[in-house]
SETOR-41321 format. One line per field, with one value per residue: chain; residue number from 0; residue in one letter; x, y, z of N, C-alpha, C, CB in turn. Coordinates in pm, whole numbers. Glycine has a CB too. Example, Ala and Ser with C-alpha at 12.3 -4.5 7.8 and 13.67 -1.06 7.14 Angstrom:
// SETOR-41321
c = A_A $
k = 0_1 $
r = a_s $
nu = 1319_1285 $
nv = -569_-225 $
nw = 780_708 $
cau = 1230_1367 $
cav = -450_-106 $
caw = 780_714 $
cu = 1320_1290 $
cv = -330_3 $
cw = 780_787 $
cbu = 1131_1408 $
cbv = -447_-60 $
cbw = 905_572 $
***
This chain:
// SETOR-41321
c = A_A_A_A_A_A_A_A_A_A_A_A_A_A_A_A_A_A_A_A_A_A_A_A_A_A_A_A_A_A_A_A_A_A_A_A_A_A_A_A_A_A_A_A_A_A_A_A_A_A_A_A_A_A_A_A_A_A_A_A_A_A_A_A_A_A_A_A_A_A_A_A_A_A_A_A_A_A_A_A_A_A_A_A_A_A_A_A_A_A_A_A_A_A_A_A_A_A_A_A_A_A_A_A_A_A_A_A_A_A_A_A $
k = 0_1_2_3_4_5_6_7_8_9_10_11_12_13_14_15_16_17_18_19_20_21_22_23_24_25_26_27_28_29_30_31_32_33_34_35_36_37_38_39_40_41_42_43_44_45_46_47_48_49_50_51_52_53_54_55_56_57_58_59_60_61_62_63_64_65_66_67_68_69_70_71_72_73_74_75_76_77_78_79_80_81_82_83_84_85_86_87_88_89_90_91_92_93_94_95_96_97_98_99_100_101_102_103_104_105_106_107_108_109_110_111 $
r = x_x_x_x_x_x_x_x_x_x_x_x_x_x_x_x_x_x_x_x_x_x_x_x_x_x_x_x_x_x_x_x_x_x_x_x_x_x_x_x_x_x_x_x_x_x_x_x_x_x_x_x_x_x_x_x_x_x_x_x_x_x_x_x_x_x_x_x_x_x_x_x_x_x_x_x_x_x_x_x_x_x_x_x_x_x_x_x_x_x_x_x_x_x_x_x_x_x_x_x_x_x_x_x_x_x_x_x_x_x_x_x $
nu = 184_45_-6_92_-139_-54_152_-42_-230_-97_-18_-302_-356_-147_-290_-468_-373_-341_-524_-633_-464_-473_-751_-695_-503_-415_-612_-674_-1016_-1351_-1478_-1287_-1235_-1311_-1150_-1050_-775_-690_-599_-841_-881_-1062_-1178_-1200_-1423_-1592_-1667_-1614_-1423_-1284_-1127_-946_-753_-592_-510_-211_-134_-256_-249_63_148_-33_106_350_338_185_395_581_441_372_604_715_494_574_838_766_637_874_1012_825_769_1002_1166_1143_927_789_975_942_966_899_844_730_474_354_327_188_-31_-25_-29_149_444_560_777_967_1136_1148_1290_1513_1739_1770_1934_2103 $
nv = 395_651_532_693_865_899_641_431_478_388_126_20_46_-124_-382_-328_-398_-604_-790_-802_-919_-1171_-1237_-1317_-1541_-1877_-2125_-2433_-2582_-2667_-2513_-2592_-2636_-2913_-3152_-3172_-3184_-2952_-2602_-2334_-1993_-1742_-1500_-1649_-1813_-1650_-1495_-1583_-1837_-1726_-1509_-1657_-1623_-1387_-1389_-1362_-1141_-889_-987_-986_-742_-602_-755_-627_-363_-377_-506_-223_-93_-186_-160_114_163_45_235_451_463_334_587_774_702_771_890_1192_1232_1263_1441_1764_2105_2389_2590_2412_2358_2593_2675_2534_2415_2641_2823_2765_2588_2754_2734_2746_2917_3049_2915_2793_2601_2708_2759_3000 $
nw = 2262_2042_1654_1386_1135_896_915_974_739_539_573_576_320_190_283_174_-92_-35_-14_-296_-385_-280_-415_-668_-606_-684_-506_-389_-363_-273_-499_-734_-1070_-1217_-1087_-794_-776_-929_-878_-831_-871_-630_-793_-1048_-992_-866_-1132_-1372_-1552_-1732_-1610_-1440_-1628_-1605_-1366_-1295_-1423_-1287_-1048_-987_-1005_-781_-589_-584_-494_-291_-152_-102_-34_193_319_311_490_754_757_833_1067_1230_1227_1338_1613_1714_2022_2002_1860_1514_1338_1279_1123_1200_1034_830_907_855_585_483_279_143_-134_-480_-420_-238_-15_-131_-166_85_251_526_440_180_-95_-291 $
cau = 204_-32_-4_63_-174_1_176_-183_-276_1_-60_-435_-320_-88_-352_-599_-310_-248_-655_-656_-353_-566_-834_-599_-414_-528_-638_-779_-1149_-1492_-1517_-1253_-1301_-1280_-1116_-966_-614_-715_-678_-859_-835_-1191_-1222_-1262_-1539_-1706_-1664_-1588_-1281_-1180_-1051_-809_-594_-583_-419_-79_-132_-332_-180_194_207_-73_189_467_263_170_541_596_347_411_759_671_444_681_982_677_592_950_1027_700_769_1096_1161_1109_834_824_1071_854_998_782_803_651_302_275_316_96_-111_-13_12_304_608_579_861_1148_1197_1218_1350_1659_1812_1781_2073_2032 $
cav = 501_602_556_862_875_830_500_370_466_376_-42_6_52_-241_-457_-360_-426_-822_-880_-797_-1044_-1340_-1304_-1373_-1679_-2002_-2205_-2577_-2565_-2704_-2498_-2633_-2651_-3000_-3255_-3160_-3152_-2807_-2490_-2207_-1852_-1672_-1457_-1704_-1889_-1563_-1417_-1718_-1892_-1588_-1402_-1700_-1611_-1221_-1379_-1273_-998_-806_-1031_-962_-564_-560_-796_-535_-212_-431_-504_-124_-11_-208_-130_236_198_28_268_584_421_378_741_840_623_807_934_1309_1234_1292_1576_1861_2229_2522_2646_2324_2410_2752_2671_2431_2454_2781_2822_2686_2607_2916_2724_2692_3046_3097_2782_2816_2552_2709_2826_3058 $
caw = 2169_1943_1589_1345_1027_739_886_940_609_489_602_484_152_171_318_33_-195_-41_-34_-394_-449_-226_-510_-804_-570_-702_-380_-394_-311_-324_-640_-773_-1138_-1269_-998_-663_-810_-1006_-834_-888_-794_-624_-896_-1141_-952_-909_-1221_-1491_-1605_-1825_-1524_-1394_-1690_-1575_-1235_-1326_-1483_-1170_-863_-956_-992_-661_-490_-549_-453_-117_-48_-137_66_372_381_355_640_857_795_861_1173_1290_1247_1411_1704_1795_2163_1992_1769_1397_1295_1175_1160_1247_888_746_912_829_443_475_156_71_-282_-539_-366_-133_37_-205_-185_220_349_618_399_12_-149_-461 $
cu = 97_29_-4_-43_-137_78_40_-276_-211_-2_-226_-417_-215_-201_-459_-560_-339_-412_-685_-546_-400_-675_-781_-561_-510_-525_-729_-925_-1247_-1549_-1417_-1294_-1248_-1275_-1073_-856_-627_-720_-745_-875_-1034_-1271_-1263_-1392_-1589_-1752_-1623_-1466_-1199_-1091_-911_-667_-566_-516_-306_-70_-173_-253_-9_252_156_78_323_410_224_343_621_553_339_522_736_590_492_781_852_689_726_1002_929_721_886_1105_1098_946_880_869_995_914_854_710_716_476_275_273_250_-6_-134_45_107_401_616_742_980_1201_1232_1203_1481_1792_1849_1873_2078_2211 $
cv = 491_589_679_813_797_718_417_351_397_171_-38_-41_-63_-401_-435_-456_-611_-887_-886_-917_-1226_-1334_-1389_-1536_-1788_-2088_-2298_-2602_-2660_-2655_-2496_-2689_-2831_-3171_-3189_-3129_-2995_-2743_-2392_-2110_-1806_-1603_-1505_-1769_-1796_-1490_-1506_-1711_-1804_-1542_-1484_-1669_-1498_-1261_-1326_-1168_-876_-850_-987_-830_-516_-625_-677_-387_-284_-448_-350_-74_-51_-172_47_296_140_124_392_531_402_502_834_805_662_889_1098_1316_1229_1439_1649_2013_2335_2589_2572_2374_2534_2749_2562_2471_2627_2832_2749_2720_2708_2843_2711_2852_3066_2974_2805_2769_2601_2815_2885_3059 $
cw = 2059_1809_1497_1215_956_769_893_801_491_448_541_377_127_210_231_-49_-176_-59_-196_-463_-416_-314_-624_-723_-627_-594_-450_-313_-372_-429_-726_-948_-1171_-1135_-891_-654_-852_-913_-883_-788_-784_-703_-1008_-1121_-925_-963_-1400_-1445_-1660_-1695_-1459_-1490_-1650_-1423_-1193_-1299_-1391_-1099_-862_-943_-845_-571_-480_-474_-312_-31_-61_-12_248_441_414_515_766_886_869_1028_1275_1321_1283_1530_1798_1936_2112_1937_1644_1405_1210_1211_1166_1085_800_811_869_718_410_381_125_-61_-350_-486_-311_-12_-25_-158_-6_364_400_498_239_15_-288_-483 $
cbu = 347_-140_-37_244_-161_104_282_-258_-293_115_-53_-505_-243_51_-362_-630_-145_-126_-797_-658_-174_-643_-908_-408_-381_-506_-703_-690_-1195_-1578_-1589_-1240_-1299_-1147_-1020_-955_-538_-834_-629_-968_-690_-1186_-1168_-1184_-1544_-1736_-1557_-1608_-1289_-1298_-1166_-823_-563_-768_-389_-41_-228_-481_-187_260_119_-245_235_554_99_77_674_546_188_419_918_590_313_749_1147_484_508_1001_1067_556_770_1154_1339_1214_761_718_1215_661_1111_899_920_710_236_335_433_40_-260_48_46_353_723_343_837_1167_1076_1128_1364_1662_1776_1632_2184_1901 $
cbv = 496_678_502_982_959_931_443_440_577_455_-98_115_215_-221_-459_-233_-351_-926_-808_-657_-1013_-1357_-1211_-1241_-1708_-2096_-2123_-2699_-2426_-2683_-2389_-2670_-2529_-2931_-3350_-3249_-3260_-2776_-2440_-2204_-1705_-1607_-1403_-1778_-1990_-1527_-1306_-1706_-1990_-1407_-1340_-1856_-1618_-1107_-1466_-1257_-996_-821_-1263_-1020_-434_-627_-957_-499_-141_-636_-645_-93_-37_-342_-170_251_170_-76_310_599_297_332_794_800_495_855_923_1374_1331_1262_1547_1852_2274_2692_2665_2130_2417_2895_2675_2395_2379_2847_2925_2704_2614_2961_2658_2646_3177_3260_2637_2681_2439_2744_2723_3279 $
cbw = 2110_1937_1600_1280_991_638_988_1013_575_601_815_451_99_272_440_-83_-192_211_52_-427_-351_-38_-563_-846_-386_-830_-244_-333_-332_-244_-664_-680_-1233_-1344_-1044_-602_-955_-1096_-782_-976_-931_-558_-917_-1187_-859_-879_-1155_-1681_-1704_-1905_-1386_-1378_-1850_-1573_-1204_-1434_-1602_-1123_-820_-1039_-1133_-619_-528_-701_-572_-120_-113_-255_-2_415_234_251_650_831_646_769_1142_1266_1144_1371_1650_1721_2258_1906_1782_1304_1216_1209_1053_1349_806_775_1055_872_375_603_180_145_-312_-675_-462_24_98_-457_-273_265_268_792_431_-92_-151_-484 $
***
């Protein structure tokens, strides 16, 4: 089966999110500032020391927008994946970028 779109795009954008969270991580390395015991995070070794304190502050909102965004593109991908396909009515393509809300007004389902 192929993939639909927007769950593909959907994991992109979570997999930006987690590479942007592996710069912030502090990992024990050969540039290690100090001794061997010290970690530091990539960004600080390729951008100074200032930036290990900004680890937090960046890696903990990307880490939620990655577990956001993956879950999103898991549930997309199960409901793309169903024996019918994704559930699309006839009416949704034809108002397909057709002005403001051209669908509130002559949807099966709206109730004035």
């Amino acid at each position: 089966m192929v993939p639909t779109k927007r769950s593909v795009a959907w994991l992109w954008f979570a997999f930006f999110w987690a590479f942007i969270v592996g710069l912030f991580l502090p990992d024990s390395t050969i540039f290690s500032a100090g001794s061997p015991d010290h970690a530091t995070a990539l960004v600080a070794v390729l951008f100074g020391p200032g930036w290990e304190g900004a680890g937090s502050a960046i890696a903990n909102p990307a880490a939620i927008l990655m577990t956001i965004s993956g879950i999103i593109g898991a549930v997309f991908s199960l409901l793309d994946s169903r024996e019918g396909g994704p559930i699309r009515t006839e009416d949704e393509d034809d108002f397909q970028g057709q002005g403001y809300f051209t669908i509130l007004g002559d949807d099966e389902y709206y109730q004035q």
